[in-house]
C-alpha positions as CSV (number, residue, x, y, z in Angstrom):
1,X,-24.9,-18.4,-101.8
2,X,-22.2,-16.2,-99.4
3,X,-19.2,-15.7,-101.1
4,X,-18.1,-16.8,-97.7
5,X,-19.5,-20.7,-97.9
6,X,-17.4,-20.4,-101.6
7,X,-14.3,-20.0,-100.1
8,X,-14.9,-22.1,-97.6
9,X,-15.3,-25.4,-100.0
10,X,-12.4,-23.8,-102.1
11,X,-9.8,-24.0,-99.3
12,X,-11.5,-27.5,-98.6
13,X,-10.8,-28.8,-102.2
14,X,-7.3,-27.4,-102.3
15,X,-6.5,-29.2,-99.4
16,X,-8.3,-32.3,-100.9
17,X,-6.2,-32.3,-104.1
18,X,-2.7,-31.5,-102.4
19,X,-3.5,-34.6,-99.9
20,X,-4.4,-36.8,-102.7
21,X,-1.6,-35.5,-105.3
22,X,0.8,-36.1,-102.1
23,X,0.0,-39.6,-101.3
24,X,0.6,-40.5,-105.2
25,X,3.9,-39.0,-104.9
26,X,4.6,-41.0,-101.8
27,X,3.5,-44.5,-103.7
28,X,5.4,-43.6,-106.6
29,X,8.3,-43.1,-104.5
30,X,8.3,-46.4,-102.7
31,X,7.7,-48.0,-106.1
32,X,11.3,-46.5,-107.1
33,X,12.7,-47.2,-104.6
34,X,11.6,-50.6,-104.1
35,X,12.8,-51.1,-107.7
36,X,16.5,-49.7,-107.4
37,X,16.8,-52.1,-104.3
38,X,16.5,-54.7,-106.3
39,X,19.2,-54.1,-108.6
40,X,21.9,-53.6,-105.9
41,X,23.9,-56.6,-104.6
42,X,25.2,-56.3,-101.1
43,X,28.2,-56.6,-100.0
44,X,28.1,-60.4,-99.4
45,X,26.1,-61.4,-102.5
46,X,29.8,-60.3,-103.8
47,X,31.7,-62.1,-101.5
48,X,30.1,-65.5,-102.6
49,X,30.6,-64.9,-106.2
50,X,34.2,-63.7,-106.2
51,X,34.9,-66.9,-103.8
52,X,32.8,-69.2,-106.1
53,X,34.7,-67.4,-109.2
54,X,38.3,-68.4,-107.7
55,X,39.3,-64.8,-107.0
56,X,40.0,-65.7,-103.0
57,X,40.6,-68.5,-101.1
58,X,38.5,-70.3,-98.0
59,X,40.2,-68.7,-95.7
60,X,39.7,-64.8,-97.2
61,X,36.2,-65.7,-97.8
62,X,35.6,-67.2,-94.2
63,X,37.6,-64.0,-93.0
64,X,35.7,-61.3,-95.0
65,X,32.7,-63.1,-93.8
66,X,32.8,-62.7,-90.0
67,X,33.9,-58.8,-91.1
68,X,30.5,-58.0,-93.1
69,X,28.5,-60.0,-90.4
């Protein structure tokens, strides 16, 4: 065997193993982040509850409303 068709597979498995070891890192990325999404509220989630709580009236709710939208 050429020490040539050696380094040729070598490059070829380095370049293997960063692709694969990338897209894992990409996955487990989306995973996180797909996970601390669905811990967040938004802004209207709040809204509702302070309005259903007592906090503000019809008319602030209706108000802050048409603001977020």
């Amino acid at each position: 065997m050429h020490w040539m068709d050696w380094a040729g597979h070598g490059w070829m498995m380095i370049f293997w193993w960063v692709f694969v070891i990338g897209i894992i890192y990409l996955v487990i990325r989306l995973i996180a982040q797909k996970e601390g999404k669905k811990g967040e509220e938004s802004a209207l989630d709040v809204l509702k509850k302070r309005y259903a709580r007592g906090e503000i009236s019809k008319k602030e709710y209706d108000q802050k409303q048409q603001d977020l939208i």
